[in-house]
VOGU-3710 file (C-alpha; in Angstrom, 3 decimals, decimal comma):
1> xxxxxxxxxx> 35,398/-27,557/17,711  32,090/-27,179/16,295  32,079/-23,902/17,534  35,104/-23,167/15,972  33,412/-24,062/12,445  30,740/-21,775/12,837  32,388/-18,929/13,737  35,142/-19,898/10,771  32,432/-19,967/8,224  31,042/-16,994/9,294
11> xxxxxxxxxx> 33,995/-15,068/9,062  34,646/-16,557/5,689  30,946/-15,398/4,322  31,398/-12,367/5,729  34,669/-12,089/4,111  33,096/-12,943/1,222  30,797/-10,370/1,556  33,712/-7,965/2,223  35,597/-8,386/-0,615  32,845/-8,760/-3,294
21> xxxxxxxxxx> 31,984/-5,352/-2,147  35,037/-3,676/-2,587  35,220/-5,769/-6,002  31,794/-3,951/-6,611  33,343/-0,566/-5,676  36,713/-0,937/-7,599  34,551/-1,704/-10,623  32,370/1,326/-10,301  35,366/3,524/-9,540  36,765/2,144/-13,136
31> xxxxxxxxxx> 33,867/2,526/-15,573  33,206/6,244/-13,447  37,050/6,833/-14,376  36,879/5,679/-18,296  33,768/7,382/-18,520  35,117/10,913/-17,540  37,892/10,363/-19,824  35,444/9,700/-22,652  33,473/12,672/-21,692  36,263/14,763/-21,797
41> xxxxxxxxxx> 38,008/13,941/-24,676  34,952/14,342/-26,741  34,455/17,249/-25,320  37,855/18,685/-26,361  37,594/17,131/-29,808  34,529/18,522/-30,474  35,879/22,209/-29,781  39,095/21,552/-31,193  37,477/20,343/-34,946  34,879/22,879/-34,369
51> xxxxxxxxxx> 37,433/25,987/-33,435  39,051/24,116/-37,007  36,095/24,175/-39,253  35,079/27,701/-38,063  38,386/29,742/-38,544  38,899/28,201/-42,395  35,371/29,055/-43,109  36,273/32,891/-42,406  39,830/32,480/-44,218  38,005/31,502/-47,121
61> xxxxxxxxxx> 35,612/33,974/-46,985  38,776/36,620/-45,789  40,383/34,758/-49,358  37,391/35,930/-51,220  37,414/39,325/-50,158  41,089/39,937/-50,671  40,887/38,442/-54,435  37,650/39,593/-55,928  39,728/41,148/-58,743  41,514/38,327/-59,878
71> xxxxxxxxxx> 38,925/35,665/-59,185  36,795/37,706/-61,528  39,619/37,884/-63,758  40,133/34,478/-64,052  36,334/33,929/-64,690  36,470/36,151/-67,383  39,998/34,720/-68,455  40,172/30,433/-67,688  42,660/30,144/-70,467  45,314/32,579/-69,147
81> xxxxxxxxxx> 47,726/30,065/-67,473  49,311/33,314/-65,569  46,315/33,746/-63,884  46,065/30,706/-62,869  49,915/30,348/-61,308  48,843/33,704/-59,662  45,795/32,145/-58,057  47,689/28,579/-57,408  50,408/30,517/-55,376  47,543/32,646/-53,522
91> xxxxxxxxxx> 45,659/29,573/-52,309  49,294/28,160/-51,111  49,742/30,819/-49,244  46,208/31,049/-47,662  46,205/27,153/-47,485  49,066/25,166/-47,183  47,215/22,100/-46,091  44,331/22,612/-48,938  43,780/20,107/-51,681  42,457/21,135/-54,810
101> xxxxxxxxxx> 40,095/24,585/-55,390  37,352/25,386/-58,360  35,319/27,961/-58,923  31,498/27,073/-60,056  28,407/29,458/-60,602  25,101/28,424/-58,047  24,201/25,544/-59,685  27,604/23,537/-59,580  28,826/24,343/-63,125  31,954/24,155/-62,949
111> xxxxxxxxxx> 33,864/27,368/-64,463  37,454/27,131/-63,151  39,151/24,466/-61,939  42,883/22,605/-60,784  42,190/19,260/-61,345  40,823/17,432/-64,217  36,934/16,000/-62,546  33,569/16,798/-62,342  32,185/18,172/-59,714  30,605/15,217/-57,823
121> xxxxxxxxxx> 26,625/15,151/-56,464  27,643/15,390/-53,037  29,614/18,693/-54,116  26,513/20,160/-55,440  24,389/19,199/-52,625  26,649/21,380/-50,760  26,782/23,904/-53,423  22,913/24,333/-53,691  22,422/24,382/-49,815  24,877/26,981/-49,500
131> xxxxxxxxxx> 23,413/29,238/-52,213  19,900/29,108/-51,096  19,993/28,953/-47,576  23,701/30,287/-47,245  24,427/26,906/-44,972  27,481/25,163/-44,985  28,313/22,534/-42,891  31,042/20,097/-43,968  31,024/16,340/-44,709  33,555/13,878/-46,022
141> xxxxxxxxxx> 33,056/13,073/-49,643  34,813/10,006/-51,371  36,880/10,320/-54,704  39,133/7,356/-56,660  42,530/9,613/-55,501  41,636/10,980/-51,864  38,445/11,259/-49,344  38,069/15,512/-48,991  35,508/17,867/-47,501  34,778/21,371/-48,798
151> xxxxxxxxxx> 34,649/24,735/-47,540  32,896/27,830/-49,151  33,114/31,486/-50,122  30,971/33,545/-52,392  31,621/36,204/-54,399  29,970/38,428/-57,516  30,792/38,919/-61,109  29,128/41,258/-62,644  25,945/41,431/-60,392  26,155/36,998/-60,342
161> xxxxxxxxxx> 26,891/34,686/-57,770  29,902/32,778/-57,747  31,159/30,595/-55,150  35,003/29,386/-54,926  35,382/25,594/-53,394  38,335/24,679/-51,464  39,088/21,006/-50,674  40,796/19,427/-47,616  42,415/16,074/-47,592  40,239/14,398/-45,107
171> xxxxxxxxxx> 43,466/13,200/-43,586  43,633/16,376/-41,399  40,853/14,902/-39,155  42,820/11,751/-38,701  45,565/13,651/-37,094  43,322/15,377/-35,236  41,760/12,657/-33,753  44,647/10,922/-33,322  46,507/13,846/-31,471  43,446/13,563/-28,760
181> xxxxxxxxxx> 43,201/9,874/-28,513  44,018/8,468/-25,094  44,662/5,171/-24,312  42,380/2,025/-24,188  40,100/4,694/-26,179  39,011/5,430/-30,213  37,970/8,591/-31,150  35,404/8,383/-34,415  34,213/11,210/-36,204  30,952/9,649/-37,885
191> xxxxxxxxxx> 27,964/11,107/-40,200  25,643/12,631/-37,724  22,441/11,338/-39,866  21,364/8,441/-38,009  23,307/5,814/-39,884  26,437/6,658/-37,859  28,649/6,782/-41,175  32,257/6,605/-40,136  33,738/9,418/-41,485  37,591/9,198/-39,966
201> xxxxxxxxxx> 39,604/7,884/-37,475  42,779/8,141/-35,609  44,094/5,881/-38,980  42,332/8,986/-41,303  39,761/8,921/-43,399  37,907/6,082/-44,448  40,023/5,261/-47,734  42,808/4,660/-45,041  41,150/1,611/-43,916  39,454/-1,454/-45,364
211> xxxxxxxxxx> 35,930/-2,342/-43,870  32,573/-4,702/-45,627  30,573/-1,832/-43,790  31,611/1,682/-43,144  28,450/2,046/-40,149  28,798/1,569/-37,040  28,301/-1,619/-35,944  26,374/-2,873/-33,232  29,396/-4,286/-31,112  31,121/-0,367/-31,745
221> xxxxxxxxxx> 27,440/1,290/-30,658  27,894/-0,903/-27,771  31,184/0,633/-26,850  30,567/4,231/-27,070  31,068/5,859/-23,998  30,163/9,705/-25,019  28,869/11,117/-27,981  28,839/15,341/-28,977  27,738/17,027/-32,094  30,400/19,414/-33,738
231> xxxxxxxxxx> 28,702/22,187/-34,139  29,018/23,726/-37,604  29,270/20,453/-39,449  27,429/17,092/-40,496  29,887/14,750/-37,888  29,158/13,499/-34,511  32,198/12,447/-32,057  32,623/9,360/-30,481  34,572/7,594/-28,107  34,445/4,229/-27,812
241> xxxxxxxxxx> 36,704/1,996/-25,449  39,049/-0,209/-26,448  37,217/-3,923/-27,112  37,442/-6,199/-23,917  38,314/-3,527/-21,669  35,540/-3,963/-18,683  35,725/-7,337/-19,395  39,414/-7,674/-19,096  38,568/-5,700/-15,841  36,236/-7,946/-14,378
251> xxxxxxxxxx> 37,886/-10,670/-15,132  40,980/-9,238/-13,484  39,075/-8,000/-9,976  37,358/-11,292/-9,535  40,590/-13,182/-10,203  42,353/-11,021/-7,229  39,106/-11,322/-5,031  39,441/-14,901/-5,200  42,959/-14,936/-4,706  42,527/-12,748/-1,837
261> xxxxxxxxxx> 39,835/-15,018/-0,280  41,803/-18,227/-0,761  44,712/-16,848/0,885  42,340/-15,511/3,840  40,417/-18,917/3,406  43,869/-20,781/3,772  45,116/-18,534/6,862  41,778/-18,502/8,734  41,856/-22,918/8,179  45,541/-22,794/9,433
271> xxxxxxxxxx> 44,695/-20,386/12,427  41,280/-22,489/12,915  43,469/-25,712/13,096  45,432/-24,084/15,866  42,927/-22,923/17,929  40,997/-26,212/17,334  44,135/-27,825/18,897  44,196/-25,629/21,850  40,548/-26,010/22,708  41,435/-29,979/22,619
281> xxxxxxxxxx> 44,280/-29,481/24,667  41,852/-26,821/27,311  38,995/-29,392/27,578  41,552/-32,228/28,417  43,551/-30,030/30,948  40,079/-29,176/31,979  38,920/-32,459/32,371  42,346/-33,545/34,412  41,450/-30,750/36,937  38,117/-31,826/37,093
291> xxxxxxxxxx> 38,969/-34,948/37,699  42,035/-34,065/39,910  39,415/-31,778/42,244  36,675/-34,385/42,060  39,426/-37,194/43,621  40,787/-34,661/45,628  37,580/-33,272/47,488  36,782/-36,769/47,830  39,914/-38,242/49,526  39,579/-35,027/51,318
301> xxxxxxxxxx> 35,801/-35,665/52,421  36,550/-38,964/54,436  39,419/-37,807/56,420  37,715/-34,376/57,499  34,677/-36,129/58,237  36,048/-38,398/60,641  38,503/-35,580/62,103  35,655/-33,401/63,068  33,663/-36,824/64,323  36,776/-36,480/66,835
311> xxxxxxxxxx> 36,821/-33,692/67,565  33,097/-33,192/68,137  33,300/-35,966/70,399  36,257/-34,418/72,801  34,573/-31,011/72,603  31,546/-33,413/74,203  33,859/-34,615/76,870  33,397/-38,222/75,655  36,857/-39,241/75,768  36,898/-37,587/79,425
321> xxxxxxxxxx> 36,675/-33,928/80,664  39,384/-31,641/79,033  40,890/-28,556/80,702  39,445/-25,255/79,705  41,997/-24,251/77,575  42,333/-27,512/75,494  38,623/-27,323/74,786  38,605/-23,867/73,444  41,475/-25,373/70,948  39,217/-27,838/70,461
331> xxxxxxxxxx> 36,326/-25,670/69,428  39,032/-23,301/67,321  39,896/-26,799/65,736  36,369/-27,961/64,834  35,021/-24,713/63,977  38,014/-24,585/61,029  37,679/-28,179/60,297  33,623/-27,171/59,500  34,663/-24,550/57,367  37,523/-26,463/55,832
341> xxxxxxxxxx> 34,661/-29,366/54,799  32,250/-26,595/53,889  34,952/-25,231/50,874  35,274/-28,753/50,029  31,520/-29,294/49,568  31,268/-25,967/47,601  34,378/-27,110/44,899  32,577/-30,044/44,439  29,171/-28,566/43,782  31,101/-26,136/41,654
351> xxxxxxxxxx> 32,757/-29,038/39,682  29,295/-30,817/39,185  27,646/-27,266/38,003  29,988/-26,669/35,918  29,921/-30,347/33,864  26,284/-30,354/34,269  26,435/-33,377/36,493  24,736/-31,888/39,503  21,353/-33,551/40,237  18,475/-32,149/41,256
361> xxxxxxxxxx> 15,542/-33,745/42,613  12,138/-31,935/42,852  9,480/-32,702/44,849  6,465/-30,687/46,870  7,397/-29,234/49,814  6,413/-26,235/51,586  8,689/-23,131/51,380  8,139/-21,958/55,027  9,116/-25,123/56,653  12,263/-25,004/54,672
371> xxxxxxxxxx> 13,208/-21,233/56,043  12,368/-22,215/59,025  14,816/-25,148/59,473  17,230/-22,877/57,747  16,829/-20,460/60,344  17,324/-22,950/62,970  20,655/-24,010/60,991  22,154/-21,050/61,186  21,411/-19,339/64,154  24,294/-20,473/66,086
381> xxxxxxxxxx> 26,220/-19,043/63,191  24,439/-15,571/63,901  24,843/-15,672/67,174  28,309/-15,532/66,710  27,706/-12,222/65,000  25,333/-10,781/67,947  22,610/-11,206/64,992  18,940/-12,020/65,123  16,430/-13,732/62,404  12,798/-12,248/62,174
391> xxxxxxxxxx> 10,806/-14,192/60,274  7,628/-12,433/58,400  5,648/-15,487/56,502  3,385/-13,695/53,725  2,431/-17,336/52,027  1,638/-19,698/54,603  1,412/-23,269/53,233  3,225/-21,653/50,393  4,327/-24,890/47,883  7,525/-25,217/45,453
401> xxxxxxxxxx> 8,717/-28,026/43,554  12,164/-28,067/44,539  15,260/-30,120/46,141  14,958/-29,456/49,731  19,108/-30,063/50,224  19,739/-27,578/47,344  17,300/-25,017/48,569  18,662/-25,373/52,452  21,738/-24,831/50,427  20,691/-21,141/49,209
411> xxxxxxxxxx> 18,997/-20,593/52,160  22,369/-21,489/54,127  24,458/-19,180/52,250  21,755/-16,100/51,847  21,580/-16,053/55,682  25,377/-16,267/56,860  26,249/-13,425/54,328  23,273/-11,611/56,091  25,042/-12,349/59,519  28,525/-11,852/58,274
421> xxxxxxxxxx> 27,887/-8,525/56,105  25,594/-7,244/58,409  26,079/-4,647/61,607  26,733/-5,716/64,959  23,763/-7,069/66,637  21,769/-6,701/63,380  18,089/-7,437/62,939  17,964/-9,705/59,778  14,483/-9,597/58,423  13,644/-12,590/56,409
431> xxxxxxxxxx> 10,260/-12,228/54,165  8,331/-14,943/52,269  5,367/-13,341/50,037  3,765/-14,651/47,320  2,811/-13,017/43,630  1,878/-13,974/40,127  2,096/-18,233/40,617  5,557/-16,917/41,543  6,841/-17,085/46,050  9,697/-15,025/47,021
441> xxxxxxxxxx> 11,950/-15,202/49,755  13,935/-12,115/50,575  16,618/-11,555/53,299  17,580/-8,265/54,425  20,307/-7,147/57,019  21,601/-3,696/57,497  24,884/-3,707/57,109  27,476/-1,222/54,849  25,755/-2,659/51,426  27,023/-4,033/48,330
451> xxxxxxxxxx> 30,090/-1,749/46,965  29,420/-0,704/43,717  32,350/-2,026/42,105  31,109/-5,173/43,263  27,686/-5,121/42,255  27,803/-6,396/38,366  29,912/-9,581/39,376  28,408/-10,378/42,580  27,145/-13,341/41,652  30,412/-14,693/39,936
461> xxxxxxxxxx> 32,940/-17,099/41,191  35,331/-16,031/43,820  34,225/-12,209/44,471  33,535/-11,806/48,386  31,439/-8,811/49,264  33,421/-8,012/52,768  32,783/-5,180/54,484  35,310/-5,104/56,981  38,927/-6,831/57,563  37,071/-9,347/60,737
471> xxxxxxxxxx> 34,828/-10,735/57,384  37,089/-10,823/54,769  39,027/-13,949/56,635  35,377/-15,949/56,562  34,290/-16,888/53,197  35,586/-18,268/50,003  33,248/-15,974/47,452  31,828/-19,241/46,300  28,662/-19,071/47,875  26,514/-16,884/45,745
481> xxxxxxxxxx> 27,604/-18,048/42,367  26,203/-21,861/43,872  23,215/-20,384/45,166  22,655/-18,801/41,179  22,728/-22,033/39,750  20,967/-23,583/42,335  18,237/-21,447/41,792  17,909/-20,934/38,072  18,247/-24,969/37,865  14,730/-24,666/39,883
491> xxxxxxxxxx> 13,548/-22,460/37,248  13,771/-19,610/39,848  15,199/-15,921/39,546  18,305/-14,339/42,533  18,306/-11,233/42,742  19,539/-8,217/45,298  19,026/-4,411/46,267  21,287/-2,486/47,995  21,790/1,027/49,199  25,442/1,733/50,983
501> xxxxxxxxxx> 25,274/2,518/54,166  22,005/0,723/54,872  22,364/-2,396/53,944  20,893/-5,156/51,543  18,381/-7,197/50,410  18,676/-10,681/48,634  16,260/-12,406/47,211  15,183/-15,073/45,193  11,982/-16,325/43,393  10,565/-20,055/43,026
511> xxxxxxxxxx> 7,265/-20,422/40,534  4,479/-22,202/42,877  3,672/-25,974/42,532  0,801/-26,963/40,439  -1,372/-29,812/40,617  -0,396/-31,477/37,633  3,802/-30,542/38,170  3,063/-32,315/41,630  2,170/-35,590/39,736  5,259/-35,783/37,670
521> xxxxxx> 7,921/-34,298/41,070  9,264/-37,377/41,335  11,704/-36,792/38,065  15,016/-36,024/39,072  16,346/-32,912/36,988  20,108/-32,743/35,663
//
C-alpha cells in the first residue's frame, strides 16, 4: 500500500507540475494576445488621427488659396456684416464640423473674428511658432464653453502676413477614439511633453469628464500596453487595459487549475483506494496459496518419501526376488516417484524464495570437493543420456563461504540440463578457475544451444530450454530460476554463453573466502 502512496503522490506532483505549466502558458498566450491588440489599435489610431490632422491642414491652406480676395476684403472691411455671412457660409461649406474661425496678423492680434474672446496664450504660442518657423502641430486648448484645437493657413495683404485660425471642437477626437476602442481596452490621446496630459478620451475631451488631476496617473502608466506618437501633432496614443484585467485572469486560471487538480486529486484517491483494495485482496490470495502449496508439498513429502522407501526396497529384492518385468515397473515407478519428489522440493524452495524465508547457512568449504560429489550425484543421471563429466580443476583448494546443500543444489541442476540438453554421448566439460578474489565454475555440453527466443527469460520461472520432443517430457523449467537465487543469495553472479548448433556454457561465480569472513561463517543468512 505504501507503494501505492508513493507512486499516488508522485503522480499528483507531477500533475501539479503539469497543470501549473499550462496555467503558465495560458497566461502568456493572454497578455501576448492583449498586447497585439494594444499594438494594433494604436497603431491604427495613430494613422487614422494623423491621416485627420494632415488632410484639414491642406483644406485650410486649399481654403486660403481659394479666398484670398475676400479674406483680404474682409480685413480691409470687419464692419461689413455681408462679408462676413459670405465668409460664415464659405467656412460651412469647407468645414462642417469646424467651431469658430478668426483672422489675426503674426503676432496674435486679433483682426477678424466669430465669436466674442480673446485670443488665448496657448493660441498665440501656436500663432508665433507657426509664423517663425512655419510649424504647426495641434494641441487641445481649454475655454469656459468648449475644449478646441486649431489649425492654420497663411495668407498676404498687401505684402503682410496674415494667418486665418480655424477651431475644432475637441469632441471629434473622442469619437475617434471611441470608434477604435476594443474591448477590455482605453484608448487616450495625451500631451506628448512628458507630463502625459490627457488630452481626450473615448468620453471626449477633457471638459467631458471630471478628474482632481488631468495626468496620468501612476496606476494608468501602469496599464499602458503600447504607446505611438502622432506624427504631425503634440499627442501621444495610448492604450491601456481595462483595470483588473490580468488579475481577473490569474485569478480565474489558478481557480480552474485547482479545480482541475482536486478533481484529478479526488479521482486518483478513489482509483488509489481501489487498487489499494486489490493489492490487499492479491497478498491474501497470495498468502492462501502460499500457504495452500506449503501444506500441500508437505503432506505430499511424507507419503512420497515412504512410497519410494518401498519401492527402493522391492527394486532391491528385499521383499523377495521379483520377475523381470515387475522390476522394470518398479524402476519406471521409482524413477517417476524421484522426479515427482524432486518438483515438490523445487515448489517449496520456490515458495520460501519467494517470501524470503529460505535459509542459508554459510560456512568454508572447498569448491572442488563440492563438484566433485556433484559429479558423483549425477552421473547415473548422465548415463542415462550416454553422457560423460570431465572435470578440469583450475583452483585447487579453491574456498567459498557458502551452503553446501544449496550449492549441490545448483550444481545438481547445471549438470542434468548439461546431460539432458546436450548431444548423444556428449562430453560435458566442467571447469573451476579462479580470478579477481572471485572462483568460477562453468559447465559446458554441446548440444543444439539456447534458442534465441529463449535466451532473455532463461532464467525465469517455468521456461524449459528443450531441444528435442524426448527432453521436453523431463523437466519442470524450475530449475534455473532456483539456481539464480541460490546463487545471488551467496553473493555470486549465473551466467551462460551459447552459440546454436554448438552448444552452451553455464556458469556461475562465488567471491573466495577470506580470513576474517571465515570467522563470522557460522551466521546463517535469510
Amino acid at each position: 500500500m505504501r507503494s501505492y502512496r508513493v507512486s499516488l503522490l508522485i503522480i499528483l506532483s507531477l500533475v501539479a507540475v503539469l497543470i501549473g505549466g499550462i496555467t503558465v502558458l495560458r497566461y502568456q498566450e493572454f497578455t501576448e494576445q492583449h498586447q497585439a491588440i494594444a499594438r494594433e489599435s494604436v497603431r491604427g489610431v495613430t494613422a487614422e488621427l494623423a491621416r485627420f490632422i494632415d488632410d484639414r491642414k491642406r483644406l485650410v491652406g486649399v481654403f486660403t488659396e481659394v479666398h484670398q480676395a475676400r479674406l483680404e476684403s474682409l480685413v480691409h472691411q470687419p464692419e461689413d456684416m455681408a462679408l462676413y455671412r459670405a465668409l460664415d457660409a464659405q467656412v460651412a461649406r469647407y468645414f462642417p464640423d469646424y467651431y469658430v474661425y478668426a483672422i489675426t496678423d503674426p503676432q496674435g492680434v486679433l483682426l477678424v473674428h466669430d465669436y466674442n474672446f480673446l485670443v488665448g496664450e496657448m493660441c498665440l504660442e501656436d500663432i508665433r511658432d507657426f509664423n517663425v518657423a512655419g510649424l504647426q502641430k495641434p494641441r487641445v486648448h481649454p475655454s469656459m464653453d468648449e475644449h478646441h484645437f486649431d489649425l492654420l493657413g497663411e495668407f498676404r495683404v498687401n505684402g503682410k502676413d496674415h494667418i486665418l485660425l480655424i477651431s475644432f471642437n475637441a469632441r471629434i477626437l473622442g469619437d475617434m477614439l471611441e470608434h477604435m476602442e476594443t474591448p477590455d481596452h482605453q484608448l487616450l490621446l495625451v500631451l506628448d511633453d512628458g507630463e502625459l496630459l490627457l488630452e481626450a478620451s473615448a468620453e471626449g475631451s477633457r471638459r467631458d469628464f471630471y478628474r482632481l488631476d488631468y495626468r496620468l496617473a501612476p496606476e494608468e502608466q501602469a496599464r499602458v500596453l503600447a504607446a505611438r506618437p502622432i506624427p504631425g501633432t503634440r499627442w501621444r496614443a495610448l492604450d491601456l487595459h481595462a483595470p483588473g484585467l490580468f488579475g481577473d485572469m490569474r485569478r480565474r486560471l489558478l481557480v480552474e487549475g485547482v479545480a482541475v487538480f482536486a478533481l484529478f486529486a479526488l479521482l486518483s484517491g478513489v482509483m488509489a483506494l481501489f487498487l489499494g483494495r486489490a493489492e490487499r485482496r492479491r497478498r491474501e490470495a497470495e498468502q492462501m496459496k502460499d500457504e495452500f502449496l506449503s501444506v500441500v508439498s508437505h503432506e505430499l513429502r511424507t507419503p512420497i518419501t515412504s512410497m519410494l522407501g518401498s519401492l527402493g526396497l522391492l527394486a532391491n529384492d528385499v521383499a523377495g526376488e521379483l520377475p523381470n518385468r515387475a522390476k522394470e515397473l518398479v524402476h519406471v515407478a521409482l524413477a517417476n516417484g524421484e522426479r515427482l519428489l524432486a518438483l515438490v522440493n523445487d515448489i517449496l524452495d520456490i515458495q520460501r524464495i519467494e517470501t524470503t524465508r529460505l535459509a542459508i547457512e554459510r560456512r568454508p568449504l572447498v569448491l572442488a570437493d563440492l563438484v566433485r560429489e556433484s559429479l558423483e550425484h549425477n552421473r547415473p543421471y548422465a548415463e542415462r543420456f550416454g553422457t560423460r563429466f570431465v572435470l578440469h580443476d583450475g583452483a585447487p583448494g579453491a574456498e567459498v563461504l557458502g551452503d553446501s546443500q544449496r550449492l549441490m543444489q545448483v550444481l545438481d541442476n547445471l549438470l542434468s540440463n548439461a546431460a539432458k540438453y546436450g548431444r548423444e554421448g556428449d562430453v560435458v566439460e566442467v571447469r573451476l578457475d579462479a580470478a579477481d578474489a572471485r572462483v568460477r565454475v562453468s559447465i559446458r555440453d554441446h548440444g543444439p544451444g539456447v534458442a534465441p527466443e529463449l535466451r532473455a527469460r532463461i532464467f525465469d520461472k517455468f521456461t524449459q530450454g528443450d531441444a528435442s520432443p524426448r527432453r521436453r517430457r523431463d523437466g519442470t523449467g524450475l530449475g534455473l530460476f532456483i539456481a539464480r537465487n541460490l546463487v545471488e543469495q551467496h553473493a555470486g553472479r549465473i551466467g551462460f554463453e551459447s552459440t546454436p548448433g554448438e552448444g552452451s556454457c553455464f556458469w556461475f561465480e562465488l567471491p573466495l573466502a577470506s580470513s576474517a569472513a571465515r570467522q563470522s561463517a557460522a551466521r546463517p543468512l535469510d
